[in-house]
C-alpha positions in Angstrom: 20.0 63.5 -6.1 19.6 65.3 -3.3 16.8 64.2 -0.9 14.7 66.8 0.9 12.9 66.4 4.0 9.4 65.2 3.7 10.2 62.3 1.0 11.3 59.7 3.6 9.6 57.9 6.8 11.2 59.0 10.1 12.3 55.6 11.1 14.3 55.5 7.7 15.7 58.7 8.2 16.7 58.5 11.7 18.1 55.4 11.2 20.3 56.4 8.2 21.1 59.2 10.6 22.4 57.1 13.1 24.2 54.5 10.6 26.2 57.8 8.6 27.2 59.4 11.9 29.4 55.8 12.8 30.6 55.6 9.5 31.8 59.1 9.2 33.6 58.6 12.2 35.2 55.6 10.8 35.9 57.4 7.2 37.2 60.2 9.4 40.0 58.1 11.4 40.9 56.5 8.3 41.3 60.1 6.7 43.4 61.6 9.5 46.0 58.8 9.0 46.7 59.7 5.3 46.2 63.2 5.7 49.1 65.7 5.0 49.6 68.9 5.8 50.9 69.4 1.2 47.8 68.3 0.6 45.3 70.8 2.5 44.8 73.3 -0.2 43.5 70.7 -2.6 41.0 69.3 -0.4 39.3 72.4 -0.3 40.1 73.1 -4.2 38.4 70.0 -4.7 35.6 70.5 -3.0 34.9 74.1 -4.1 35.2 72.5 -7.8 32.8 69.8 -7.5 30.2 72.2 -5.2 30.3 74.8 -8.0 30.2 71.9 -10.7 26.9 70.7 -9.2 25.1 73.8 -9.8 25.5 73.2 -13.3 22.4 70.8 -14.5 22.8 69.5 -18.3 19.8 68.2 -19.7 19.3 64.4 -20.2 16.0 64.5 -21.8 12.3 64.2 -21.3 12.0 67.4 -19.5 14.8 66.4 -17.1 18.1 67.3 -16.3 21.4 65.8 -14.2 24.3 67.0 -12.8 27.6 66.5 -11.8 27.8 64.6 -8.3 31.9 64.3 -7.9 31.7 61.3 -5.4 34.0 59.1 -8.1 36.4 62.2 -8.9 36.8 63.3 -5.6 37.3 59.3 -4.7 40.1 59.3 -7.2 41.8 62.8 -6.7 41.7 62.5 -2.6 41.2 58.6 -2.2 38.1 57.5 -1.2 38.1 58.5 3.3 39.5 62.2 2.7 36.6 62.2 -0.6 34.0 61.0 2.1 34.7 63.7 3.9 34.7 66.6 1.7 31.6 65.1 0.2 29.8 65.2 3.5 30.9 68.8 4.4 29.6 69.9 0.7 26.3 67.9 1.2 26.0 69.6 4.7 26.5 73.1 3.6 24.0 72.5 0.4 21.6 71.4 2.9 22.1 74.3 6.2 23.0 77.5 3.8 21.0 76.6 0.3 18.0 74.7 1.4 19.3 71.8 -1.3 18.7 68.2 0.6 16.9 68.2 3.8 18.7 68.4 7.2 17.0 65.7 8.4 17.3 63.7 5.6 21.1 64.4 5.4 22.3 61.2 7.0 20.7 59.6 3.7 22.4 61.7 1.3 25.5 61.6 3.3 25.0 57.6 2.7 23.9 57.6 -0.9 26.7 60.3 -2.1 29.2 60.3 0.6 29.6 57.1 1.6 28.1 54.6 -0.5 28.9 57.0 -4.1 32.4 58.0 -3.4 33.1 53.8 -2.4 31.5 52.9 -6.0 33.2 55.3 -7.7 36.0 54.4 -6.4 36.3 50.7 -6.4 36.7 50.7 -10.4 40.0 52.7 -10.4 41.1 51.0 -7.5 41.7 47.5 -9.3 42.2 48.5 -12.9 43.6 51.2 -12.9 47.6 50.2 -13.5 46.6 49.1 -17.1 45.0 49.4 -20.5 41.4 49.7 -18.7 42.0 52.8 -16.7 40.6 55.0 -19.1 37.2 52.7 -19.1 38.0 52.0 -14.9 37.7 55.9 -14.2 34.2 56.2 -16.4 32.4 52.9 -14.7 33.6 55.0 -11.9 31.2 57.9 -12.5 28.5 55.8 -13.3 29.1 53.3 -10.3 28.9 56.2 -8.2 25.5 57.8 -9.7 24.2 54.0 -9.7 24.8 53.1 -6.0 23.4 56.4 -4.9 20.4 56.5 -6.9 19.5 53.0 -6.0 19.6 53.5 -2.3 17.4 56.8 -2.7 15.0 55.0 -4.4 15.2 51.8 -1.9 14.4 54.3 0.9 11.5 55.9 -1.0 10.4 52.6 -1.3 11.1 51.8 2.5 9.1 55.1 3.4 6.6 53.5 1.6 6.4 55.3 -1.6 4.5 53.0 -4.1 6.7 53.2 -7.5 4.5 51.9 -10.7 7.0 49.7 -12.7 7.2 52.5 -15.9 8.2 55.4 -14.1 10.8 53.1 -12.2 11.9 52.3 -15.9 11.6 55.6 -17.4 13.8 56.9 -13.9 16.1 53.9 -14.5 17.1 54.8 -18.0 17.6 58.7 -17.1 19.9 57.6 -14.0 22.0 55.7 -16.4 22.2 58.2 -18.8 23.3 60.6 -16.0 25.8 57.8 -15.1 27.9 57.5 -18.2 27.6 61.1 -18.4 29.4 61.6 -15.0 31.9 59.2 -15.9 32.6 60.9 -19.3 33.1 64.2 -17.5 35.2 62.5 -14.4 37.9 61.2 -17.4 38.0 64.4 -18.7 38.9 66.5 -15.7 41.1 63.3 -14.8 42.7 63.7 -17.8 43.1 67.9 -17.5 44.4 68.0 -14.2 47.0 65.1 -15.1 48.3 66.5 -18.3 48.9 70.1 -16.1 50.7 68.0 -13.3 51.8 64.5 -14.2 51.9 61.6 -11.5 49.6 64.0 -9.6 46.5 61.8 -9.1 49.0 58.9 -7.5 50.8 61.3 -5.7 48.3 64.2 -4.4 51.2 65.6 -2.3 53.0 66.3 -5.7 50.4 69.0 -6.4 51.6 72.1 -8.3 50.0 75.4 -7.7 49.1 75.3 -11.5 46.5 72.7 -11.2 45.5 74.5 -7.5 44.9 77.5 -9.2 43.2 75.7 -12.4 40.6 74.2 -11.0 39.4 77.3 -8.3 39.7 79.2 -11.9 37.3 76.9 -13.1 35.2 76.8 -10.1 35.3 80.0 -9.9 33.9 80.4 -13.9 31.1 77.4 -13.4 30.0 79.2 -10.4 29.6 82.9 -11.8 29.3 82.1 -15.8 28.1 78.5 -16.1 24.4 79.1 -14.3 23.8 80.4 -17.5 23.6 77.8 -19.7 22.4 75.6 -16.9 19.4 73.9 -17.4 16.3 74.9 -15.8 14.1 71.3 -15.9 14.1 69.0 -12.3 16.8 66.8 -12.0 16.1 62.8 -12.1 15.2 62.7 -8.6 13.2 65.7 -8.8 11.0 64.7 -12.1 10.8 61.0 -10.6 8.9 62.9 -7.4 6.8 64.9 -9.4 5.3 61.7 -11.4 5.0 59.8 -7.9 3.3 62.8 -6.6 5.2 63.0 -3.5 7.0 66.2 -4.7 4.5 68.8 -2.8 5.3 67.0 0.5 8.9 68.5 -0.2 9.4 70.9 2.9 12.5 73.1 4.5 13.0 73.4 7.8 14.9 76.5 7.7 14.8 79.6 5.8 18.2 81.5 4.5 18.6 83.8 2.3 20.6 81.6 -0.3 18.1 79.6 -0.4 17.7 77.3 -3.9 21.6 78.9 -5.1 20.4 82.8 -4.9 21.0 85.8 -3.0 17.9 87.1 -2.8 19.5 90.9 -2.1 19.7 91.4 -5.6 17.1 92.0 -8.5 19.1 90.4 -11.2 18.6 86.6 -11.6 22.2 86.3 -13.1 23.7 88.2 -9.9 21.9 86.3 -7.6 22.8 82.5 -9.1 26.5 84.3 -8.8 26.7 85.6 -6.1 25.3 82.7 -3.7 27.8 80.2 -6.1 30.9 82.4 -4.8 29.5 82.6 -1.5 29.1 78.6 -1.6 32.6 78.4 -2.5 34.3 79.9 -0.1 32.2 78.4 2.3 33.3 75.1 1.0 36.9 75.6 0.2 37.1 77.3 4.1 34.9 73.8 5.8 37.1 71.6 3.8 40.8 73.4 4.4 39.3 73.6 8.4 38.6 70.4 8.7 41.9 68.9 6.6 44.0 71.3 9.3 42.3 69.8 12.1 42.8 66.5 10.8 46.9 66.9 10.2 47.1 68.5 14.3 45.4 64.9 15.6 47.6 63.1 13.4 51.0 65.0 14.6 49.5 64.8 18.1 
């Protein structure tokens, strides 16, 4: 869901600029009160896992594809200002090192992923999650999250003046949703792992064992260097909804780097360079998100 430059007007995506910058600052105050110094390492755990995770695209049919965006399990793991925050320093990173969202545009994905996904996804285990309807709170999570962010891409498409015929709206609709409950399914799950390998974990992040640390970089580590494999090769919702407005050649990147689109183009192999640009994203990641939870514990003591 990732929105690149040249899809939105520049009055919509200066002011979204403008509007994310003040709210992060917000989200970050709130995250610097709550921050700990036990709970560093699985900030940036969390946000390796969930950058690695979205290079993995599933298919969800008619040609298309989805993929993990992590705003509701981050939102659950971290709480909702410290998930804000990792979010934005993955979405800024995808954007400057991989060419994936564009860096003018990044105040809008900030809003639609960051901000706007991590409070939807949220919300849902916020008030029911003490009872029977956790389970069911943690995947309207997910696909709260996917929801709110997909419907503000598509309001500022529509505010950029994109003209959207009513079926492709639909068909986009229906592959968003699917996408949705998918997210959600796969949010309970690795809920559910991480909780049965440390037990109170999720209400207590400062309770975190070094099994579930080292768990979830393991399985960063494999999605990043043995899930492109199996990842599916079709556009992703937002993508394929571009291409059948015929706004997807006006797609343009304002920088080039050399990990651009997830590879390393010093290598021949296509395997090696999906895996090598995924570990490089990773411990880019895991460093911005361990920097910027240190930084965040020294204002709090001071």
């Amino acid at each position: 869901m990732h929105i690149p430059d040249g899809f939105l007007s520049p009055p919509v995506w200066l002011s979204l600029d403008v509007v994310s910058v003040l709210a992060l600052g917000y989200v970050a105050r709130r995250a610097q009160r709550g921050m700990e110094e036990t709970r560093i390492p699985l900030l940036g755990v969390m946000g390796a896992f969930v950058f690695a995770a979205q290079m993995i695209n599933f298919p969800v049919g008619v040609g298309t594809s989805g993929h993990l965006v992590g705003a509701a399990l981050l939102a659950i793991t971290l709480g909702p200002a410290a998930a804000a925050v990792v979010m934005t320093a993955i979405l800024a990173i995808q954007a400057l090192v991989f060419q994936d969202g564009g860096i003018l545009a990044l105040g809008a994905n900030v809003m639609n992923m960051a901000l706007a996904g991590v409070l939807a996804g949220y919300l849902p285990y916020h008030y029911w999650s003490a009872g029977r309807l956790r389970k069911p709170a943690i995947v309207l999570g997910g696909l709260l999250s996917v929801a709110a962010g997909a419907g503000l891409a598509v309001a500022e498409l529509l505010l950029s003046g994109v003209r959207m015929p009513a079926a492709v709206l639909g068909v986009s609709a229906a592959l968003f949703l699917l996408t949705g409950i998918l997210e959600g399914l796969i949010t309970l799950a690795v809920v559910r792992g991480v909780e049965a390998l440390n037990p109170g974990m999720i209400r207590q992040p400062s309770r975190t064992r070094a099994a579930v640390l080292g768990a979830l970089a393991l399985a960063a580590v494999l999605l990043a260097v043995g899930g492109v494999l199996a990842a599916s090769q079709a556009p992703d919702v937002l993508e394929s909804l571009a291409e059948r407005l015929g706004i997807a050649p006006q797609a343009r990147a304002l920088l080039a780097t050399p990990l651009a689109d997830y590879e390393a183009q010093v290598f021949s192999s296509p395997w090696l360079r999906k895996a090598a640009a995924g570990l490089v994203g990773l411990g880019l990641i895991y460093g911005a998100c361990v920097a910027l939870g240190r930084l965040a514990a020294r204002r709090k003591r001071g």
